[in-house]
C-alpha positions in Angstrom: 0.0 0.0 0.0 1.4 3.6 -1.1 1.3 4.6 2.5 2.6 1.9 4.2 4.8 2.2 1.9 5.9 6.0 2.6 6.5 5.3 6.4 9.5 3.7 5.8 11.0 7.2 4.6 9.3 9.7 6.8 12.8 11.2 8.2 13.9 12.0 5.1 10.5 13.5 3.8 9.6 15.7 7.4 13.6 17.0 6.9 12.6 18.5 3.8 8.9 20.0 5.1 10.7 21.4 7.7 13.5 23.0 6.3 11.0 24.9 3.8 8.4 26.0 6.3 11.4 27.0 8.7 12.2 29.5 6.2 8.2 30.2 5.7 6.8 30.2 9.4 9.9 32.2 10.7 9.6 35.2 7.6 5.5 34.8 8.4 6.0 35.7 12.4 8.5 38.7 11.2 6.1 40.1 8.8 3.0 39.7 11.4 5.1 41.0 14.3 6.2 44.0 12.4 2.8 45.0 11.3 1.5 44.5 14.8 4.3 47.1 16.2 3.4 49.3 13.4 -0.4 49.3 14.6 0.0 49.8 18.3 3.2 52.7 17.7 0.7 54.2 14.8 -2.7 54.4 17.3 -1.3 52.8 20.6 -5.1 51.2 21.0 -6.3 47.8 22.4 -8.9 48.1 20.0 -7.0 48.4 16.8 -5.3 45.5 17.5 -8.1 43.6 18.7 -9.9 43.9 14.9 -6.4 43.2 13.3 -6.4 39.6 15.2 -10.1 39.5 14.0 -9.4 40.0 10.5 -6.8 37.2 10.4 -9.1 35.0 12.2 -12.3 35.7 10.6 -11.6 34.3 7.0 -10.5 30.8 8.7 -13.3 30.4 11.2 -16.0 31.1 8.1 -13.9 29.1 5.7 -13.1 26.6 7.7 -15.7 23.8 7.1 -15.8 24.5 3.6 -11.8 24.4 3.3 -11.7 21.3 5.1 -14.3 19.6 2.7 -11.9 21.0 -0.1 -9.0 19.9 1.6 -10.4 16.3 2.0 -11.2 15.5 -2.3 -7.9 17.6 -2.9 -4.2 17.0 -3.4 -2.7 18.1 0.0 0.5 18.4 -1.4 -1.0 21.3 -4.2 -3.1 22.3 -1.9 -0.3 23.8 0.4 1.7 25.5 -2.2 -1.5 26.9 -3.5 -1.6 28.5 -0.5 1.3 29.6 1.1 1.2 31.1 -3.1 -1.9 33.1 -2.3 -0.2 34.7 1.5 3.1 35.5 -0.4 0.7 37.5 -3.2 -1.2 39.3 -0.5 2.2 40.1 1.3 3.6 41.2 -1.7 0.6 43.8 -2.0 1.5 44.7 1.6 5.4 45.5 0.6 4.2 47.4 -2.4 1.3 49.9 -0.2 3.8 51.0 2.0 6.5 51.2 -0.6 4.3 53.9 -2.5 3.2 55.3 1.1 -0.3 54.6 0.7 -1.0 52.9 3.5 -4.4 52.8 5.8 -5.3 50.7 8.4 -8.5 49.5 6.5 -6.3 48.3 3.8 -4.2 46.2 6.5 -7.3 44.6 7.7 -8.3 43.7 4.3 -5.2 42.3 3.5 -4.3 40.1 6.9 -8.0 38.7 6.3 -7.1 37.6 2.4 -4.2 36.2 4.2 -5.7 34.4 6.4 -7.9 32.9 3.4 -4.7 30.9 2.5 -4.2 30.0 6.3 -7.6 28.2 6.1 -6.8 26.1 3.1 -3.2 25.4 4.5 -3.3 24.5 8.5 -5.7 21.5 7.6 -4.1 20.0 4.8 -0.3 20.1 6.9 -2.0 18.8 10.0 -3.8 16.1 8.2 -0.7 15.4 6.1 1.0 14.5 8.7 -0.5 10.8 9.5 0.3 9.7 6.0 4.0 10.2 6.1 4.9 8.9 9.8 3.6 6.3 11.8 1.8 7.0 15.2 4.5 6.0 17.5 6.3 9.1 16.1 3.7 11.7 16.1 4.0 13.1 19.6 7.8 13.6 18.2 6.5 15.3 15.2 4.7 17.5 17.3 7.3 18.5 19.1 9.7 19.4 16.2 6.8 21.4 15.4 6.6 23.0 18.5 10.1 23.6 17.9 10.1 25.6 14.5 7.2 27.6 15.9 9.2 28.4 18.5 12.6 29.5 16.8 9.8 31.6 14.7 8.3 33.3 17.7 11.9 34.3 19.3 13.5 35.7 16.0 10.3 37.1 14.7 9.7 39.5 16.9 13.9 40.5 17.0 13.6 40.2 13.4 10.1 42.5 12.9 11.3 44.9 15.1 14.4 45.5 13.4 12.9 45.3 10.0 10.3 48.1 10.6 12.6 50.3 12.3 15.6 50.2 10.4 14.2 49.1 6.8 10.8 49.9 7.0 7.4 47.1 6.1 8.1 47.1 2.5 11.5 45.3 3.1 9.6 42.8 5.9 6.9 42.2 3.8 8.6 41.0 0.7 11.3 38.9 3.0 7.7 37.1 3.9 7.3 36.4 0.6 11.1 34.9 -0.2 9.8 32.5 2.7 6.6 31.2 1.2 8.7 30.6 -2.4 11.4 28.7 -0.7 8.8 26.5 1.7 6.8 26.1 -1.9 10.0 24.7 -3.3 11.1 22.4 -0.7 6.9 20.7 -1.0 7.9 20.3 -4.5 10.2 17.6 -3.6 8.1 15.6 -1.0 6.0 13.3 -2.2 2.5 12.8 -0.3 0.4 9.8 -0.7 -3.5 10.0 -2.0 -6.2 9.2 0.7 -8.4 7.2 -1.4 -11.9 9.1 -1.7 -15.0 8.5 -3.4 -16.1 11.5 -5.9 -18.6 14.1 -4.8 -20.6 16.4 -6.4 -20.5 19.9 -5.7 -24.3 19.6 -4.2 -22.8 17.6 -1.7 -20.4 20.1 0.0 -22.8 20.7 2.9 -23.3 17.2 3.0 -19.8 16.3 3.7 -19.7 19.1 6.1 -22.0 17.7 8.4 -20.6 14.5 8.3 -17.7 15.8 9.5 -19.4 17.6 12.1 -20.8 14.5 13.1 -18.1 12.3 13.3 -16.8 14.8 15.8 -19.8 14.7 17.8 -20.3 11.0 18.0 -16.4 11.0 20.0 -17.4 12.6 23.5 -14.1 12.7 24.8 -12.7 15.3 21.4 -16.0 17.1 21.8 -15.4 17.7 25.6 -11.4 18.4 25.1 -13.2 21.3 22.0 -15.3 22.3 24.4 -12.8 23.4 27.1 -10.5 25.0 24.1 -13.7 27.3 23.1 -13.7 28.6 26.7 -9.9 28.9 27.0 -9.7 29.9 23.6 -12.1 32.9 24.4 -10.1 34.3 26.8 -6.8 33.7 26.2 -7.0 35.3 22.7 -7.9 38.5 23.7 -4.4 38.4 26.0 -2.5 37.0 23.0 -3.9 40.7 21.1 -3.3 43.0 23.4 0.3 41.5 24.9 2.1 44.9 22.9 0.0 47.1 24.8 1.1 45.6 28.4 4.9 46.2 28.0 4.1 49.6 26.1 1.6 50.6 28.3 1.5 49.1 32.1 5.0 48.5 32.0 5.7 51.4 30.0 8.1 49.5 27.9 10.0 50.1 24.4 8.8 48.0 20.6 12.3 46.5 21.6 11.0 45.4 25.2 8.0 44.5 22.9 10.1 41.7 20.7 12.0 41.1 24.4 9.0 40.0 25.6 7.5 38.1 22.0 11.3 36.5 22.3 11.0 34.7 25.4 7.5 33.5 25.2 9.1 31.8 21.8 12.0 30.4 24.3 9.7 28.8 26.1 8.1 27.2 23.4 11.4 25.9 22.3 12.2 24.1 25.6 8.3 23.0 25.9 9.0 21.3 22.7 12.5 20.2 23.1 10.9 18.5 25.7 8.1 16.4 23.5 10.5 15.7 20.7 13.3 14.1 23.0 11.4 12.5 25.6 8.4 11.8 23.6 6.8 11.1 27.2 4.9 8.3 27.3 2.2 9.7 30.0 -1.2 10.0 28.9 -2.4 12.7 26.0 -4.9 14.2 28.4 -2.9 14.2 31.6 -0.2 16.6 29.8 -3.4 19.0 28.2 -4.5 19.5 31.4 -1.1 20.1 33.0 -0.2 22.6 30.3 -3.2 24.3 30.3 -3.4 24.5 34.4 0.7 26.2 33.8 -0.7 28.8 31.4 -3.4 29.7 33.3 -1.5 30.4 36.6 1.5 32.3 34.7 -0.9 34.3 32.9 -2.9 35.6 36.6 0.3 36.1 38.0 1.1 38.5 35.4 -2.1 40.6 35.8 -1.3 41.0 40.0 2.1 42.3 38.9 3.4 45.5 39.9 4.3 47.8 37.1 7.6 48.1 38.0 8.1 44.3 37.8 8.8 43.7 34.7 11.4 41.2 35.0 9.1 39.1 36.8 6.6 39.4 33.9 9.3 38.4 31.8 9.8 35.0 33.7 6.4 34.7 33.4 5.9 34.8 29.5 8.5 32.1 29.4 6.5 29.8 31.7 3.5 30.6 29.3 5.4 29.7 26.5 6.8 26.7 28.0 3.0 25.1 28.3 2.0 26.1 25.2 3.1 23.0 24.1 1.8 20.5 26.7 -1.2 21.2 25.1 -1.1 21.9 21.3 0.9 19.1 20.7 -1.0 16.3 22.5 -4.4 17.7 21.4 -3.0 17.3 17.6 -1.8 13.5 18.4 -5.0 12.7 19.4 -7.3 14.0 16.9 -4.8 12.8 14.5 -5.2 9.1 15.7 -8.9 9.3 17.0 -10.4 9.7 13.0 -9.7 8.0 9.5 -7.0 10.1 7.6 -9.8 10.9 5.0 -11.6 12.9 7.4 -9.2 14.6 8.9 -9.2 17.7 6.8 -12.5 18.5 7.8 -12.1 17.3 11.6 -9.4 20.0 11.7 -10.9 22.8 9.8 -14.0 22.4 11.6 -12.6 22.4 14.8 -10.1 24.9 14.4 -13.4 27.2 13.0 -15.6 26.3 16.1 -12.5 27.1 18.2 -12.2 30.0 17.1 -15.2 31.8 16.5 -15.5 32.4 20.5 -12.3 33.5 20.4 -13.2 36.4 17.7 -16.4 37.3 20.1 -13.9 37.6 23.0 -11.8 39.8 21.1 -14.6 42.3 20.3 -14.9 43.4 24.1 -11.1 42.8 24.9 -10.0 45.6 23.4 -12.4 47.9 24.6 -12.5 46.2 28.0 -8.7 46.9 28.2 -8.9 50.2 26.9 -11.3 50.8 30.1 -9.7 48.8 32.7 -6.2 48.1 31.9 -4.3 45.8 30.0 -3.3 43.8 33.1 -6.9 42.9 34.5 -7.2 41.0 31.0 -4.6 38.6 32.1 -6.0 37.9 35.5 -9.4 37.2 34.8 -8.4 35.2 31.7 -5.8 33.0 33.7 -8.4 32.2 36.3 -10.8 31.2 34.0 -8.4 29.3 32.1 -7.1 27.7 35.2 -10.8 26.7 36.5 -11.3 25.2 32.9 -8.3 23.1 33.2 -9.1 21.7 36.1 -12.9 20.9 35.0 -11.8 18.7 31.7 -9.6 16.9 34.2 -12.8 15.5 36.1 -14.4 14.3 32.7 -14.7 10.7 32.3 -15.4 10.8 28.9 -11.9 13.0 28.3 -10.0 10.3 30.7 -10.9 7.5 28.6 -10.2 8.8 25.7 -6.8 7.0 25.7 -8.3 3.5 25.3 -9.4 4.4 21.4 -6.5 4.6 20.1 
């Protein structure tokens, strides 16, 4: 069989995926950190970056269930390219607005949401890629090297944005984004992906298959329950993750290099969160390390809102805690929804979770930004690290979520 067959040479195939979307995540995270500086130094408002996170959420949480569908009767391989294609063209556009100095913040919005249109097409297909080129006992691993590039993105991004906008200004940062997509594009070129067989559909049936996928969820209790928890957590830590500029510039009264300080060590402590996965691969239950990393997040992010102002170096510690759960929790919840459903539904199972994730998390972000315009920056962070905290602790208890271990 043709992916039987493939396991035998999944090393070699994830070196070359990840040494292309190295290049591609990495030049991503500059670009999106530099045009994040740019909106809080140009209006210094919660709000305006609450709807820029909106507009690169929005296009994936409508698109999702339909991208997924898409994703399923397509070549994933083609697929991808076609859309880290599409983000490099929409970068491009970016680079070339502020190169003739017409920029507005309305065309930014409309741009990261065409952006994120390629985003919908291409987080599914990668994620459900992933099962047909290694075999299960290495996808905690997988996850983990994942973790891993994320990481390296997330602590040279910001170093990298920051730099970029101040010394060479967004057209510079926006075209190195789209050197990245080309070169990850290049290095897909050369992996080959198996075909999940699938039977052929008919447009009409697009809704169809939707709801199938919807209900295939729905029938395993434990992923619905571990979904549900995520929505909640989801809805609060989001509005954090928008506003995180606006507490070093603001409460802490910071610098945008304190800002990529900051953006820098969360990333470090993704790095060692998943250093961690990749070399110990731990053998402890899926769900026991979800709710361990979540309960981590949740306490480093309260502990940050009952800081002084003039402890910043505490908050710093903090946001490497944060970043060192991060992956207790993304990567585990991946494994499992990649080894609790058939391959051939997995596009959908991501794209419509990832869209039901995140549409709470959008609603959230509507009243963060006022909310922290009103009553600080730092009360955002305690009441969402109770409340993720409490949540935590809740999917813990579920029995349904406990047993989902025995599936597999």
């Amino acid at each position: 069989m043709e992916i039987n067959k493939q396991l035998h040479n999944w090393k070699k195939e994830f070196a070359i995926i990840w040494s292309g979307q190295l290049f591609s995540i990495l030049s991503s995270a500059t670009a999106q950190f530099a045009i994040v500086l740019w909106i809080g130094i140009e209006t210094g408002s919660a709000e305006a970056l609450a709807y820029a996170t909106i507009a690169g959420l929005l296009p994936q949480i409508v698109l999702g269930p339909f991208a997924g569908v898409f994703v399923d009767r397509w070549n994933r391989k083609w697929t991808m390219i076609g859309s880290d294609l599409f983000v490099a063209f929409c970068s491009a556009l970016i680079a070339l607005f502020f190169y003739l100095d017409r920029v507005e913040l309305w065309a930014i919005y409309i741009l990261l949401t065409l952006r994120s249109i390629g985003g919908a097409f291409h987080a599914p297909a990668m994620k459900s890629t992933v099962p047909l080129l290694a075999p299960p006992s290495a996808l905690v691993r997988i996850a983990g090297v994942n973790e891993i590039i994320q990481s390296i993105s997330i602590i040279c991004g910001p170093i990298l944005g920051a730099i970029g906008l101040l010394q060479f200004g967004m057209s510079t940062v926006m075209l190195l984004d789209v050197v990245g997509a080309v070169f990850a594009c290049t290095a897909l070129a050369f992996v080959h992906i198996p075909k999940v067989a699938q039977t052929v559909q008919s447009t009409k049936s697009l809704i169809r298959e939707m709801a199938g996928g919807a209900s295939i969820i729905l029938k395993n209790r434990g992923v619905s329950w571990l979904m549900g928890c995520e929505i909640v957590i989801n809805f609060f830590v989001m509005p954090i993750v928008a506003v995180m500029p606006l507490m070093t510039l603001q409460y802490f009264k910071g610098t945008p290099y304190q800002v990529s300080l900051i953006e820098g060590l969360y990333g470090l402590g993704l790095l060692f969160g998943g250093l961690a996965l990749s070399l110990w691969n731990p053998k402890i239950k899926k769900t026991v390390l979800i709710v361990f990393g979540f309960s981590a997040l949740g306490i480093a992010l309260a502990i940050c809102g009952v800081l002084p102002s003039a402890y910043f170096a505490t908050y710093a510690v903090m946001t490497i805690v944060q970043g060192l759960a991060v992956p207790f929790f993304t990567g585990p919840y991946t494994v499992l929804v990649q080894t609790q459903f058939d391959p051939k539904y997995l596009g959908r199972v991501f794209s419509i979770s990832g869209s039901i994730v995140q549409l709470p998390a959008m609603l959230g972000l509507l009243f963060a930004g006022i909310l922290a315009d009103n009553i600080g920056v730092e009360k955002i962070f305690l009441i969402g690290g109770i409340i993720v905290t409490m949540t935590a602790i809740f999917l813990g208890s579920i029995p349904a979520v406990r047993r989902l271990e025995k599936r597999t």
